[in-house]
C-alpha angles and dihedrals in degrees: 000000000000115000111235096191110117095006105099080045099145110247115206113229102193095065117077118251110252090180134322123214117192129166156079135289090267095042131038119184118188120191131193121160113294095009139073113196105208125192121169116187114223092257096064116124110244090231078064092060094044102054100039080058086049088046102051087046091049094056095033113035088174095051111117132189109216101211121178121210134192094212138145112276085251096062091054086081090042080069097053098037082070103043115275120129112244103223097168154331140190139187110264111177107297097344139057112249096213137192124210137178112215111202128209087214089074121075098207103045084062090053094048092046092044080055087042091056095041092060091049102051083062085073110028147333119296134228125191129177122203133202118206145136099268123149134170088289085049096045090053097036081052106051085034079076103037097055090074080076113111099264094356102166140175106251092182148340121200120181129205090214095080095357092234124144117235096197106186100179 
């Protein structure tokens, strides 16, 4: 059942985003203009993961995750080949330390990256950060989508205007 209880929180529209967090207990997202914060706590159902990546991509085409990999040279074009921009490599020891760009506007690349961030949660927490073109329109218009997520809430608004925090947990 999805909690309603600070959702329909009225969000003022004339004052600059300092920063926006917004979650669950399993998953915290914190915006600013040009970056997502992603964590995602190992209980979270892999469906959740899934549809916060679709959403942001939804809202942001153009957002992009930089990753960097110590991988065979062969496996370099396993990335590509789904998806992820290759932005440079470079011999380190026996391995290639590469740098890739995954873009929302692929698919794919989602898909790959919702896999990435599965396989990780089997270890540890996980922590991604995103870069994208969101301003105040794009950090309402944002959580205006994930709150459909069962027990989506905002965690804490902080405005530049008066620098005050408005913590809402």
């Amino acid at each position: 059942m999805k909690d309603d209880s600070n959702n329909d929180i009225p969000i003022p529209t004339t004052h600059s985003l300092n920063f926006f967090e917004m979650g669950r207990t399993d998953v915290d997202i914190l915006c600013t203009y040009g970056k997502i914060s992603i964590w995602f706590g190992r209980p979270v159902p892999d469906d959740i993961i899934k549809d916060i990546l679709i959403i942001i991509s939804n809202v942001d085409k153009s957002t992009v995750h930089e990753c960097e990999f110590f991988c065979e040279y062969e496996e370099i074009t396993e990335y590509e080949n789904n998806g992820y921009i290759l932005v440079s490599y470079a011999r380190s020891g026996d391995k290639y330390r590469a740098t890739f760009n995954v873009p929302f506007s692929n698919d794919k690349a989602l898909h790959y990256l919702t896999s990435s961030i599965k396989t990780q949660l089997n270890n540890k927490d996980v922590n991604i950060n995103l870069y994208w073109t969101g301003d105040n329109a794009g950090i309402i218009q944002l959580y205006e989508k994930l709150k459909t997520i069962q027990d989506w809430k905002i965690k804490q608004i902080n405005y530049k205007d008066d620098g005050k925090d408005y913590n809402l947990m």
